[in-house]
PDB file of N, CA, C and O in Angstrom, chain B, residues numbered from 101:
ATOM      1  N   UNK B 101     100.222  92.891 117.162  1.00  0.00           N
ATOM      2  CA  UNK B 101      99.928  93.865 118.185  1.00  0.00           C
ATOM      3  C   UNK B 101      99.029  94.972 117.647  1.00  0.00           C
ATOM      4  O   UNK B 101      97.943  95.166 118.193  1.00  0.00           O
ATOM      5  N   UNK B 102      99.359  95.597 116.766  1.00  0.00           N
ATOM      6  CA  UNK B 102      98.707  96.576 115.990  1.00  0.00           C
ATOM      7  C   UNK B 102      97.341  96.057 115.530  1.00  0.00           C
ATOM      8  O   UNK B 102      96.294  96.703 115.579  1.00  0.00           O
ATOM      9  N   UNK B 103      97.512  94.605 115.005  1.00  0.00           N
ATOM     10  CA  UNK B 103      95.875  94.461 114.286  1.00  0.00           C
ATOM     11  C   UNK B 103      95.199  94.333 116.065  1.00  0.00           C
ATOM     12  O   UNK B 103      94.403  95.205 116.413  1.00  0.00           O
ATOM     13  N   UNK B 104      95.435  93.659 116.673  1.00  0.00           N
ATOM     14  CA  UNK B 104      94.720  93.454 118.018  1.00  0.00           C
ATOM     15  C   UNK B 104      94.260  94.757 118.682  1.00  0.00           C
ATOM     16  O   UNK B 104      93.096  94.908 119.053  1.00  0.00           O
ATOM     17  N   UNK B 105      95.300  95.782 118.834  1.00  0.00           N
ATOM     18  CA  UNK B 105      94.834  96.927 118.957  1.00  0.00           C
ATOM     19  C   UNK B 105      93.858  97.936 118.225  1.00  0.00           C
ATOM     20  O   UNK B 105      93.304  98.942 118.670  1.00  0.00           O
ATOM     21  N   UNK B 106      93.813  97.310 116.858  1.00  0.00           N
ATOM     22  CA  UNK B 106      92.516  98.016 115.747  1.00  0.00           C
ATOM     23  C   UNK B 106      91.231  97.084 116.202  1.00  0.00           C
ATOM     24  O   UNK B 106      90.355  97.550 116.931  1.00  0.00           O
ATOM     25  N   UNK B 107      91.211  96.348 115.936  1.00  0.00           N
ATOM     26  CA  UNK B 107      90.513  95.058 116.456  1.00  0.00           C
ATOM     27  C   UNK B 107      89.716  95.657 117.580  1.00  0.00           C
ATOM     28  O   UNK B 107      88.529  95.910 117.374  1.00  0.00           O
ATOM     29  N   UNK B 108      90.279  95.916 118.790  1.00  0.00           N
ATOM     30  CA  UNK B 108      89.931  96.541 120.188  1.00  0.00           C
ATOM     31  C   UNK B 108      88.980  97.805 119.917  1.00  0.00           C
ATOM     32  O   UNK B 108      87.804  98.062 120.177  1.00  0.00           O
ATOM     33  N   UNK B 109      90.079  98.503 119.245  1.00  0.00           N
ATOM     34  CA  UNK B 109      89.456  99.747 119.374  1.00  0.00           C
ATOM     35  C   UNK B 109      87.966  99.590 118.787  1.00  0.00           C
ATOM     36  O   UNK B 109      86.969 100.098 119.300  1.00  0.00           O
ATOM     37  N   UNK B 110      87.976  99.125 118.104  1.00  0.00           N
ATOM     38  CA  UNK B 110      86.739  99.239 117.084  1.00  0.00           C
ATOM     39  C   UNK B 110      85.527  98.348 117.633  1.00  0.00           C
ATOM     40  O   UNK B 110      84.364  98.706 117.444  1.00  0.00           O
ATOM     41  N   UNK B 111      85.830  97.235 118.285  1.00  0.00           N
ATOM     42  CA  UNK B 111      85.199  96.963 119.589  1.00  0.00           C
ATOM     43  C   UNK B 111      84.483  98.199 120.586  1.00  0.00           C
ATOM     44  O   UNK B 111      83.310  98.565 120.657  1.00  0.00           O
ATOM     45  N   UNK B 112      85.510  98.590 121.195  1.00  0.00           N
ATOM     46  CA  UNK B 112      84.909  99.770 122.174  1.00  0.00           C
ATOM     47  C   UNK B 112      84.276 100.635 121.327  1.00  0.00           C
ATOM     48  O   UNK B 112      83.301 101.259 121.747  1.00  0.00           O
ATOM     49  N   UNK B 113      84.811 100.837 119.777  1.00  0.00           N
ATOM     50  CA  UNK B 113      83.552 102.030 119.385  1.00  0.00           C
ATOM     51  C   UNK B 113      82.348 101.224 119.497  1.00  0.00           C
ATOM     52  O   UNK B 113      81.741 101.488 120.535  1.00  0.00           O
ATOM     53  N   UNK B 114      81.798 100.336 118.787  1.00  0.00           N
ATOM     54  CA  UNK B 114      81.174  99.794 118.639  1.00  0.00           C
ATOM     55  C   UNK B 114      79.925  99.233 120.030  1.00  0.00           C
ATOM     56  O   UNK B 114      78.702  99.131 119.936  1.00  0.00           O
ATOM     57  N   UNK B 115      80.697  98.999 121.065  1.00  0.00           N
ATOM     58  CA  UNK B 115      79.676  98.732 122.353  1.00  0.00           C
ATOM     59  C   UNK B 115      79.703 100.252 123.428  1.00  0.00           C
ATOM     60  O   UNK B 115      79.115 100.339 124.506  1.00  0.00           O
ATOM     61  N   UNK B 116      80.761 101.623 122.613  1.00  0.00           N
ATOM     62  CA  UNK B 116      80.115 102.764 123.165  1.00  0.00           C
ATOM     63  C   UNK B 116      78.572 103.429 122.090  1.00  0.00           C
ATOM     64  O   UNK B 116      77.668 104.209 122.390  1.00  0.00           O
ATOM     65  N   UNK B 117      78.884 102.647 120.770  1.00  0.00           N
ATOM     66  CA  UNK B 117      77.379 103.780 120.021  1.00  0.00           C
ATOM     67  C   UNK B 117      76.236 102.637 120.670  1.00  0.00           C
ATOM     68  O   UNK B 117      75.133 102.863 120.172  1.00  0.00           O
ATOM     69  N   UNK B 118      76.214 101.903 121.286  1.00  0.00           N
ATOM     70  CA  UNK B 118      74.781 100.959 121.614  1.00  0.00           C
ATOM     71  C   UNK B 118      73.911 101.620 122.661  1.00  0.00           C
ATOM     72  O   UNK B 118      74.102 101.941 123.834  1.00  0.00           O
ATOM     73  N   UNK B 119      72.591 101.737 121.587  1.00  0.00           N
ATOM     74  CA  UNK B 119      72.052 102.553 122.474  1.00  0.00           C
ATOM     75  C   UNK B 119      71.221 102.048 124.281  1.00  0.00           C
ATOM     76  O   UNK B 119      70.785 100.936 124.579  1.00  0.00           O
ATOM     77  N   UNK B 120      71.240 102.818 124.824  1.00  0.00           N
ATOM     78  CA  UNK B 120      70.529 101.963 126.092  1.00  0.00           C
ATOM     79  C   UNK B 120      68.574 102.090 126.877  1.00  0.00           C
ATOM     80  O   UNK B 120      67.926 101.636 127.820  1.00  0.00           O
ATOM     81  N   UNK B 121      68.387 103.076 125.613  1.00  0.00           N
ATOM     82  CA  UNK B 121      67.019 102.790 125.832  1.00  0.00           C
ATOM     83  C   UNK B 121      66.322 102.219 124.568  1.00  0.00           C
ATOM     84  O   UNK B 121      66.937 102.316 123.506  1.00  0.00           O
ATOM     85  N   UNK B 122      65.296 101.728 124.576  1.00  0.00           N
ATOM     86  CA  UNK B 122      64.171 100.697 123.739  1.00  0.00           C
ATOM     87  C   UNK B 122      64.002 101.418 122.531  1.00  0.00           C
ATOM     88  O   UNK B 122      63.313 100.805 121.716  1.00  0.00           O
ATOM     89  N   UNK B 123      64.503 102.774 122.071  1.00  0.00           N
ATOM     90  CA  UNK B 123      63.755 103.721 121.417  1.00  0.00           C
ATOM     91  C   UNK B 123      64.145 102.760 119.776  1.00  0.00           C
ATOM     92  O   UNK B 123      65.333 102.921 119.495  1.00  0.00           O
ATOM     93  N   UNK B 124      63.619 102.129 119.047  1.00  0.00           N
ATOM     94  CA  UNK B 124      63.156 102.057 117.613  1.00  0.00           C
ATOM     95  C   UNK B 124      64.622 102.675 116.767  1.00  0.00           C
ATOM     96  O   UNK B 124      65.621 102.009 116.496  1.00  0.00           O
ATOM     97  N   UNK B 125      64.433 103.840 116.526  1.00  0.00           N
ATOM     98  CA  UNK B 125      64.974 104.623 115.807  1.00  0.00           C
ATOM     99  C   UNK B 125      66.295 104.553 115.743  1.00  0.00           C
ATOM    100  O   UNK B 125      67.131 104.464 114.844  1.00  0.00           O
ATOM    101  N   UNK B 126      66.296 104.640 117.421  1.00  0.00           N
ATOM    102  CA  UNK B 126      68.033 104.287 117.924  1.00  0.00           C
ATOM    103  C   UNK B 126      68.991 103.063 117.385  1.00  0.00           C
ATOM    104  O   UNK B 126      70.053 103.013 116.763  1.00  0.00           O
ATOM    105  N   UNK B 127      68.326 102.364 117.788  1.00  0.00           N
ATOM    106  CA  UNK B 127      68.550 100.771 117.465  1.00  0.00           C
ATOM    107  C   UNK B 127      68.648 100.852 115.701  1.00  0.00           C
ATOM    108  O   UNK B 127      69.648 100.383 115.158  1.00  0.00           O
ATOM    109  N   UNK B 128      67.765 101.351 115.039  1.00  0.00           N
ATOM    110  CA  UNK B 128      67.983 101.642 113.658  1.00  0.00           C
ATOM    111  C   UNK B 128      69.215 101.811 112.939  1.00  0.00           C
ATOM    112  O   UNK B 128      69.752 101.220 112.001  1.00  0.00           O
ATOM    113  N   UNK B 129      69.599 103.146 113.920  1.00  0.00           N
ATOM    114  CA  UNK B 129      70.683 104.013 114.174  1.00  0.00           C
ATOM    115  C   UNK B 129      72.170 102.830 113.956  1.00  0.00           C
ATOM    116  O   UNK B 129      72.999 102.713 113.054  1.00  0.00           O
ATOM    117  N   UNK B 130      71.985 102.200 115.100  1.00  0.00           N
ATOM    118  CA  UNK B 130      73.093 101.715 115.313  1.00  0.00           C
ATOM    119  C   UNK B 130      73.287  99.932 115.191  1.00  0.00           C
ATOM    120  O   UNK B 130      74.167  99.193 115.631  1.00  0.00           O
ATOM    121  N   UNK B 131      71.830  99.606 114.251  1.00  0.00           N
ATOM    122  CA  UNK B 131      72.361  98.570 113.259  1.00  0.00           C
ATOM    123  C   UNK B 131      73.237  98.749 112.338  1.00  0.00           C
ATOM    124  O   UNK B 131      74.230  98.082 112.050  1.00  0.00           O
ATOM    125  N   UNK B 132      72.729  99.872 111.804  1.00  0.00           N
ATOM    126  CA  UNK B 132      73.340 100.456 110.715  1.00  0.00           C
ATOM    127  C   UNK B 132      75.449 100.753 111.010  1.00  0.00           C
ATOM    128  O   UNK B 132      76.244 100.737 110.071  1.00  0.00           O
ATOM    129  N   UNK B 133      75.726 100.910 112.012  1.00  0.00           N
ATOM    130  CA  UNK B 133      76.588 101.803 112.556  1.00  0.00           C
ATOM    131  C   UNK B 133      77.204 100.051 112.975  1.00  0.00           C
ATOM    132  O   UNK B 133      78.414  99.996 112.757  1.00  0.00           O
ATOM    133  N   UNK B 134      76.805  99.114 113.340  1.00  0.00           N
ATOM    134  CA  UNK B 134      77.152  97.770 113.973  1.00  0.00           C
ATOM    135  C   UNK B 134      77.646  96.794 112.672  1.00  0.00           C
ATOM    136  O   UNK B 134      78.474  95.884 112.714  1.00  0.00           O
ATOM    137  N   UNK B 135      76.697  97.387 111.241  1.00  0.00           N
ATOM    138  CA  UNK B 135      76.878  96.557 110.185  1.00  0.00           C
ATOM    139  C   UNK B 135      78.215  97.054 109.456  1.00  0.00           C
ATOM    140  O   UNK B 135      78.786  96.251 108.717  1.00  0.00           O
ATOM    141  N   UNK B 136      78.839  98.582 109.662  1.00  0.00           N
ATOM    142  CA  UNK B 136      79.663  99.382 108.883  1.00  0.00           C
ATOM    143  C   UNK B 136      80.743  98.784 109.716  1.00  0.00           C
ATOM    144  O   UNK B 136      81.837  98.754 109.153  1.00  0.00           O
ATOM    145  N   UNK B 137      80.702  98.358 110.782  1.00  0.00           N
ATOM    146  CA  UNK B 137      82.172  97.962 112.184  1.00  0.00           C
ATOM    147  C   UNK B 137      82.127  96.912 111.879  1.00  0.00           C
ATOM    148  O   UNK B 137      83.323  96.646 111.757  1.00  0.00           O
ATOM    149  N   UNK B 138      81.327  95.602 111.524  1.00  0.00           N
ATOM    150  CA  UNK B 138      81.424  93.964 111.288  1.00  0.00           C
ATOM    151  C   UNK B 138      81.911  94.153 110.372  1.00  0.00           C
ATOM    152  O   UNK B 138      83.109  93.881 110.294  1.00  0.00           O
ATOM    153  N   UNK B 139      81.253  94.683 109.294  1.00  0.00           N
ATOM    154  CA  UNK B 139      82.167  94.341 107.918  1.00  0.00           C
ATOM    155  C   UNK B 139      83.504  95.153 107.757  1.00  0.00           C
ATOM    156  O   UNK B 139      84.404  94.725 107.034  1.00  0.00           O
ATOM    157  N   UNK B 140      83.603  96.228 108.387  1.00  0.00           N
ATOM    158  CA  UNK B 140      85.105  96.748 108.050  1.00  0.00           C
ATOM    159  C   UNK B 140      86.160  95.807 109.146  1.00  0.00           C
ATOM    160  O   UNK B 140      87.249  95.261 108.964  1.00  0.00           O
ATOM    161  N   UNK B 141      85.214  95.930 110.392  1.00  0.00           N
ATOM    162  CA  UNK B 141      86.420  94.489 110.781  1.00  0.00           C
ATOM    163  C   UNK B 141      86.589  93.267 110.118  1.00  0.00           C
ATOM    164  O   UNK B 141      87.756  92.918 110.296  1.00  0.00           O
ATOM    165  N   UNK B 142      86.145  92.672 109.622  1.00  0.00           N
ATOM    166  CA  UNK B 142      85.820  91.260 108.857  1.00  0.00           C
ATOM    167  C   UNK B 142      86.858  91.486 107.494  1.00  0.00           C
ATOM    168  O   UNK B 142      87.820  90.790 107.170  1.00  0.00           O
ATOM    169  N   UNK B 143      86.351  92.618 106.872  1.00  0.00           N
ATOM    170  CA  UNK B 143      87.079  92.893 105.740  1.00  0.00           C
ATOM    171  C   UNK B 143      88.614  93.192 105.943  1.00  0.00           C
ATOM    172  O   UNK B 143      89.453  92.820 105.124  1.00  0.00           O
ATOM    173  N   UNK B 144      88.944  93.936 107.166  1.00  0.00           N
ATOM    174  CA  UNK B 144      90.839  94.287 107.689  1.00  0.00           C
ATOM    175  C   UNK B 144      91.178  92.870 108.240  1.00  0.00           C
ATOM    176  O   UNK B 144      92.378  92.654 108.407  1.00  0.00           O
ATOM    177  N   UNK B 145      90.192  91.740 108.588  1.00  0.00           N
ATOM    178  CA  UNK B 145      90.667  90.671 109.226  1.00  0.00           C
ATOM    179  C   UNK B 145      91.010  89.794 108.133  1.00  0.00           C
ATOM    180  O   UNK B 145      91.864  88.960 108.434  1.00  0.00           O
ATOM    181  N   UNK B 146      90.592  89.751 106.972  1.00  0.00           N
ATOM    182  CA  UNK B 146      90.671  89.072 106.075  1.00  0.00           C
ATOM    183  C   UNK B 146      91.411  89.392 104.651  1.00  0.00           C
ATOM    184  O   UNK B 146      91.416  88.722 103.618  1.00  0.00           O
ATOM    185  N   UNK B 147      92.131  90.837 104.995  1.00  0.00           N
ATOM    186  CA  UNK B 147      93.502  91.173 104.590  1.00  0.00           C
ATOM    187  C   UNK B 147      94.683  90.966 105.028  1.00  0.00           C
ATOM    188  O   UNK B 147      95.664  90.677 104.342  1.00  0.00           O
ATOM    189  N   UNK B 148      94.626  91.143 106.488  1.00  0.00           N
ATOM    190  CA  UNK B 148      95.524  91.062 107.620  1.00  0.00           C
ATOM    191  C   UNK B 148      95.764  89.346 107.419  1.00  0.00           C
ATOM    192  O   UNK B 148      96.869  88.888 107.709  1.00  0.00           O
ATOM    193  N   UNK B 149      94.905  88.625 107.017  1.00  0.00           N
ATOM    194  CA  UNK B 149      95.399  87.179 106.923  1.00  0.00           C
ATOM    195  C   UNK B 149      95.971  86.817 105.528  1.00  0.00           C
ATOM    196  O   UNK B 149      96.920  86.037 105.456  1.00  0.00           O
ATOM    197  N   UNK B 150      95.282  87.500 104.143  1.00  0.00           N
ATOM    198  CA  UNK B 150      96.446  87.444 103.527  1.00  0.00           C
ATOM    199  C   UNK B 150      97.296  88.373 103.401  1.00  0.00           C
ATOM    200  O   UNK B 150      97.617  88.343 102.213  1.00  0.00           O
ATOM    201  N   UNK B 151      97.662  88.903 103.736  1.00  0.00           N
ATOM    202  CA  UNK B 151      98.920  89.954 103.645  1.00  0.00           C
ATOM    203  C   UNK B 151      99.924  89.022 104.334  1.00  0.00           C
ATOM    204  O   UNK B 151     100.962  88.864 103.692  1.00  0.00           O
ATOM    205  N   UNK B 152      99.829  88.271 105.681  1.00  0.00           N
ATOM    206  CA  UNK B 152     100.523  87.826 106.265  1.00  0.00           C
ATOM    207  C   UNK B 152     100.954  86.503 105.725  1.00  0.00           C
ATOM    208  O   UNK B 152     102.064  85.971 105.752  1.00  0.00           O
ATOM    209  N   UNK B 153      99.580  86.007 105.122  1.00  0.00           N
ATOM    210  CA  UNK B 153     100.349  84.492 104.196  1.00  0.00           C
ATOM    211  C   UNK B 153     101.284  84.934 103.146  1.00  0.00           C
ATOM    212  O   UNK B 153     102.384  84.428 102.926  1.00  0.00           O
ATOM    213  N   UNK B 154     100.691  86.033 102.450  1.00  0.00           N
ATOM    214  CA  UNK B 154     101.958  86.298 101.087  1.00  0.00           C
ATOM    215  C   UNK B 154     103.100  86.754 101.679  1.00  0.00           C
ATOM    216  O   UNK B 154     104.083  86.396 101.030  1.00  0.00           O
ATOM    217  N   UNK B 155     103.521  87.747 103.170  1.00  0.00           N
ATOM    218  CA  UNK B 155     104.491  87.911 103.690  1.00  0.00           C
ATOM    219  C   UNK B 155     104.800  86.916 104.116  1.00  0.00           C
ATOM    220  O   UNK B 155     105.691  87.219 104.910  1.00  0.00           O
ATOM    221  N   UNK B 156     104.658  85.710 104.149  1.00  0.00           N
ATOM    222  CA  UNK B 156     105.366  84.531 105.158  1.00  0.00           C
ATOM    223  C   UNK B 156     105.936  83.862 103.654  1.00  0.00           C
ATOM    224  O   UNK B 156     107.136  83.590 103.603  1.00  0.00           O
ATOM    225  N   UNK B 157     105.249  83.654 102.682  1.00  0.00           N
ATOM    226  CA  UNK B 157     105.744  83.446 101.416  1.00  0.00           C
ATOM    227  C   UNK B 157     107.336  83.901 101.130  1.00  0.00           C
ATOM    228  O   UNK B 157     108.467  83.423 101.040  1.00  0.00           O
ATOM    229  N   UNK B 158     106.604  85.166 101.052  1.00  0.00           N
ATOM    230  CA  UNK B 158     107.933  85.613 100.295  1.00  0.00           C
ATOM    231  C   UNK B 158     108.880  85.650 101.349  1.00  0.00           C
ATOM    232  O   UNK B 158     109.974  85.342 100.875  1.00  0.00           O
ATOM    233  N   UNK B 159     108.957  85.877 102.511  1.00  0.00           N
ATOM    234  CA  UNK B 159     110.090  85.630 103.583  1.00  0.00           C
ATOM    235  C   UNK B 159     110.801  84.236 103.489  1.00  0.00           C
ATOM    236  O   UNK B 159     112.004  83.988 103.404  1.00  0.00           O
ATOM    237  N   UNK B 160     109.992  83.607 103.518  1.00  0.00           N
ATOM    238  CA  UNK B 160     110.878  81.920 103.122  1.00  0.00           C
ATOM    239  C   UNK B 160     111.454  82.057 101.606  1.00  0.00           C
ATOM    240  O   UNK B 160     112.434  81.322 101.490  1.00  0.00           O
ATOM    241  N   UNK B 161     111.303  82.419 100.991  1.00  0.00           N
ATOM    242  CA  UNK B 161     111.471  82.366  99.282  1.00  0.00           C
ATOM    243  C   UNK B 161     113.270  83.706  99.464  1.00  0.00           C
ATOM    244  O   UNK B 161     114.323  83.660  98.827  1.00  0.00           O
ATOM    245  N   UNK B 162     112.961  84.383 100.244  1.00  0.00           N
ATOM    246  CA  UNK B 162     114.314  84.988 100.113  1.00  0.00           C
ATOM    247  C   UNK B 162     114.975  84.758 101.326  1.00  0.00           C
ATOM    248  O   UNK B 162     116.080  85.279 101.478  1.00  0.00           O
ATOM    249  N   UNK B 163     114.480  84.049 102.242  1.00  0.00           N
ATOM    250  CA  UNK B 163     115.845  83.651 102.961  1.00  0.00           C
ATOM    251  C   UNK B 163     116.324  82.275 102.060  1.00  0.00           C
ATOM    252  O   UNK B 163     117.506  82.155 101.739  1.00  0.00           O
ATOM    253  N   UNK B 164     115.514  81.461 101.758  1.00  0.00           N
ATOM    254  CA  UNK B 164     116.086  80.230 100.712  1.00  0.00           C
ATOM    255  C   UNK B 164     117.040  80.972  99.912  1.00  0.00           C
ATOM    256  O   UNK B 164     118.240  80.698  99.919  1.00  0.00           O
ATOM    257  N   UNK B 165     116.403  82.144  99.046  1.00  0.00           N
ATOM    258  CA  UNK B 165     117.523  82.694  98.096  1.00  0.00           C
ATOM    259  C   UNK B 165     118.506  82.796  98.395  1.00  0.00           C
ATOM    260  O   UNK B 165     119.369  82.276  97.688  1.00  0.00           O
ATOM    261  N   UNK B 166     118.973  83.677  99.861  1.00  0.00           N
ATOM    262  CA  UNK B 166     119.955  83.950 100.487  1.00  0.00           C
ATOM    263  C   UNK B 166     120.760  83.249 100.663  1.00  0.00           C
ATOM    264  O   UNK B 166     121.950  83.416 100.395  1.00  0.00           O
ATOM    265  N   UNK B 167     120.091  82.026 101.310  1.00  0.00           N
ATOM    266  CA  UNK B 167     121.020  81.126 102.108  1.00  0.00           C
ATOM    267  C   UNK B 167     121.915  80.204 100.879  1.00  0.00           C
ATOM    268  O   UNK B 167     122.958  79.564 101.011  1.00  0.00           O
ATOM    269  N   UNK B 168     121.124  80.407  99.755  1.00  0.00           N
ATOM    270  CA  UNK B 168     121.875  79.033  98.956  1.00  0.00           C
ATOM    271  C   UNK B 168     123.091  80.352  98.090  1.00  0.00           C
ATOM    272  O   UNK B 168     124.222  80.153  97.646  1.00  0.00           O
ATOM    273  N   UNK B 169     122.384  81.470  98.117  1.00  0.00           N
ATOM    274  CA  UNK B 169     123.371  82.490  97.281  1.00  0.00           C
ATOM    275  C   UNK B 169     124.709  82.751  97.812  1.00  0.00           C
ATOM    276  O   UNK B 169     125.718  83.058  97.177  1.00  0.00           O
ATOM    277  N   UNK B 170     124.493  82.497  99.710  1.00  0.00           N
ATOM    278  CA  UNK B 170     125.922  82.412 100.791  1.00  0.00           C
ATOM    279  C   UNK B 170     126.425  81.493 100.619  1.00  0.00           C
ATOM    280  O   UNK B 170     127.645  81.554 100.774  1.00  0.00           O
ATOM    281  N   UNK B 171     125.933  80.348 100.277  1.00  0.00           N
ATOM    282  CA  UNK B 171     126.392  79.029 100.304  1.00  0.00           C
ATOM    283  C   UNK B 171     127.646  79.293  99.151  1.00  0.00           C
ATOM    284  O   UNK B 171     128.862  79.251  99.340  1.00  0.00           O
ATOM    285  N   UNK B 172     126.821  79.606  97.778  1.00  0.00           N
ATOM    286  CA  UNK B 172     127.558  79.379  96.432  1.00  0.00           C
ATOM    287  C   UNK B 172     128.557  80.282  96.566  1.00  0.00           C
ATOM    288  O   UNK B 172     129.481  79.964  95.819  1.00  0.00           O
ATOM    289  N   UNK B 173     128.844  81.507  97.333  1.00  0.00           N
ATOM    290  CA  UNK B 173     129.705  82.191  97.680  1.00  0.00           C
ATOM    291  C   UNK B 173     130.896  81.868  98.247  1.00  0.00           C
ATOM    292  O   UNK B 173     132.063  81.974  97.869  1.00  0.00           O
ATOM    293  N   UNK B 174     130.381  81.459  99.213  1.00  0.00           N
ATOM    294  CA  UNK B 174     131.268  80.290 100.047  1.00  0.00           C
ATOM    295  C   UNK B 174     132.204  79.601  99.047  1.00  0.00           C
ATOM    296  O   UNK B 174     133.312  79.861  98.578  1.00  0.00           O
ATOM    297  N   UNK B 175     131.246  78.552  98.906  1.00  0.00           N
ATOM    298  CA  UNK B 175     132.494  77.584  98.127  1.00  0.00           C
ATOM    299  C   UNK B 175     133.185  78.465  96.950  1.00  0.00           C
ATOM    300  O   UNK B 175     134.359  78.163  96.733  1.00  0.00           O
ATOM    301  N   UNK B 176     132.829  79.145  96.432  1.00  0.00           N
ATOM    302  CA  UNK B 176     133.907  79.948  95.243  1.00  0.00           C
ATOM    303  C   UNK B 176     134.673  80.682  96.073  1.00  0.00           C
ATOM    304  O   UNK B 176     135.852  80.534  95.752  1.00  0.00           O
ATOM    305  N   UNK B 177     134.502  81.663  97.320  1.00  0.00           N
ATOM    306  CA  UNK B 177     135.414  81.462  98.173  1.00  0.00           C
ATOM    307  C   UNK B 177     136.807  80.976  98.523  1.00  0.00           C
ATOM    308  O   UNK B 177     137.982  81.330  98.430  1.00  0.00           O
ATOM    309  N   UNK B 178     135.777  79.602  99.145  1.00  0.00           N
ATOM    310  CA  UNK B 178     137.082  78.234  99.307  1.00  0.00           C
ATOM    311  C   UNK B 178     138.211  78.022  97.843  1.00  0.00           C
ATOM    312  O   UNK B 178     139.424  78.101  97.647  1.00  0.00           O
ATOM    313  N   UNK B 179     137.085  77.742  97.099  1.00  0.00           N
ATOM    314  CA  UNK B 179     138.301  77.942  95.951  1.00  0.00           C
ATOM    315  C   UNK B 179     139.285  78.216  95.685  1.00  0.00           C
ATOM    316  O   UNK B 179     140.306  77.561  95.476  1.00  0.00           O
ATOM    317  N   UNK B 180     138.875  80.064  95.655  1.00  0.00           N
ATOM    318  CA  UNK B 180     139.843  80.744  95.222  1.00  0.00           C
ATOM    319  C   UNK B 180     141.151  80.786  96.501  1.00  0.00           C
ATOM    320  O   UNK B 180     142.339  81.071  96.349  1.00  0.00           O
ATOM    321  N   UNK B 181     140.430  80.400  97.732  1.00  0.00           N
ATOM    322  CA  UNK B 181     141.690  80.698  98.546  1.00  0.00           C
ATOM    323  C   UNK B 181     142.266  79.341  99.108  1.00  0.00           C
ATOM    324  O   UNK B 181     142.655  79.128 100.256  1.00  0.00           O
ATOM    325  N   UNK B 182     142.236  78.583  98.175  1.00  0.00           N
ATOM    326  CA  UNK B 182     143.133  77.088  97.795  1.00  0.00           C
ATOM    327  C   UNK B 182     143.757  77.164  96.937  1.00  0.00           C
ATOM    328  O   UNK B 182     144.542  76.216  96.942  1.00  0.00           O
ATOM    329  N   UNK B 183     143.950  78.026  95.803  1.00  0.00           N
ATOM    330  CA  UNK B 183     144.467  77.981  94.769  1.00  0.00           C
ATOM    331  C   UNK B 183     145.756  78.755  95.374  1.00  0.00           C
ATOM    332  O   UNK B 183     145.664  79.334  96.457  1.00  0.00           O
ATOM    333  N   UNK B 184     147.154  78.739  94.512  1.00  0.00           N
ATOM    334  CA  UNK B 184     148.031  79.061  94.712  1.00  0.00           C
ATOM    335  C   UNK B 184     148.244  80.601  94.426  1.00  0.00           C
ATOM    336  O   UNK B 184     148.069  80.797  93.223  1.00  0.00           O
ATOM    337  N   UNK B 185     148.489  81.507  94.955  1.00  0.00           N
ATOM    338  CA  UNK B 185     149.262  82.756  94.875  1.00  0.00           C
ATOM    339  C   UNK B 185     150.194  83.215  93.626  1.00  0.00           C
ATOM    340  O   UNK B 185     151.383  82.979  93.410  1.00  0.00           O
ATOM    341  N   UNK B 186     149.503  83.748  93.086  1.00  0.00           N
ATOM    342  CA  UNK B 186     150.394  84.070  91.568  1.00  0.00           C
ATOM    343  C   UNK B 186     151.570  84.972  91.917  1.00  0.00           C
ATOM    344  O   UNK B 186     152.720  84.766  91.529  1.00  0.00           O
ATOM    345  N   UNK B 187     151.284  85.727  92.484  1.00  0.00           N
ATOM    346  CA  UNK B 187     152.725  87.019  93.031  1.00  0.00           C
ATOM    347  C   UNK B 187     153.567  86.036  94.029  1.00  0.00           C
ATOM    348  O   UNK B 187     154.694  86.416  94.346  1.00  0.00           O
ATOM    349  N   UNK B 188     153.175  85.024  94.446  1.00  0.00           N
ATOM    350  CA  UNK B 188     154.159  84.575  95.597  1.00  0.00           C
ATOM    351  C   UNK B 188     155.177  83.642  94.663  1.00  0.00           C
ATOM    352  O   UNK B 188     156.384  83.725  94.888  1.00  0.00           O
ATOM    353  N   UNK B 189     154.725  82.818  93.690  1.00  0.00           N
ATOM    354  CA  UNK B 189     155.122  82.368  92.710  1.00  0.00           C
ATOM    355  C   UNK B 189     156.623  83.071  92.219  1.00  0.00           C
ATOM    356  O   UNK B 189     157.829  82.832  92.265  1.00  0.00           O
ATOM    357  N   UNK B 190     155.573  84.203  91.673  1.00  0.00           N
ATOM    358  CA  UNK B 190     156.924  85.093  91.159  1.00  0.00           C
ATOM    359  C   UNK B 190     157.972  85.911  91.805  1.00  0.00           C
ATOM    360  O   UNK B 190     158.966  86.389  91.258  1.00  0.00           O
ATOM    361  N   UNK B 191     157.456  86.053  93.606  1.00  0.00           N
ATOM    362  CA  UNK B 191     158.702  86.569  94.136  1.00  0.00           C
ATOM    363  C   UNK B 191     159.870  85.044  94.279  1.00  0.00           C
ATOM    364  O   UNK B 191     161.094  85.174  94.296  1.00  0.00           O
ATOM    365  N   UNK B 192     159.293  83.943  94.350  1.00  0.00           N
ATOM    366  CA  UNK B 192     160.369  82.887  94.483  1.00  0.00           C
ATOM    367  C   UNK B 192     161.246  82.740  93.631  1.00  0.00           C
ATOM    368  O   UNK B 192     162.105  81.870  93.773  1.00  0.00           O
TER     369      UNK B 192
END
């Protein structure tokens, strides 16, 4: 949502600096001003894609962690609450 909305905005700057008469200079103006908006979009678009691959990375890499760390929990868990009661032992 956020990159789409940078994305946008920078769009509308970009087709408000275009100039609308023939004048040379203008157009100069706002190659210049068209080349600084392509490449800074191009350049946030092409962070925004890896940032999101290494975040999709590491999101799988620690829910895996998680899930097998609940798991091993679990069964030591089960274990311990199969095993017999040491105090119940000794009140008998």
């Amino acid at each position: 949502m956020i990159e789409t909305l940078t994305k946008a905005s920078m769009g509308v700057l970009l087709a408000a600096s275009v100039p609308m008469t023939g004048d040379p200079g203008l157009w100069a103006q706002w190659g210049l001003a068209g080349i600084v908006v392509g490449y800074t979009l191009w350049r946030d678009w092409q962070r925004e894609r890896r940032m999101s691959e290494a975040l999709e990375k590491h999101q799988t890499w620690v829910q895996q962690t998680l899930v097998c760390a609940l798991e091993r929990s679990t069964k030591a868990m089960e274990r311990i609450a199969s095993r017999p009661c040491i105090a119940e032992k000794k009140e008998a």
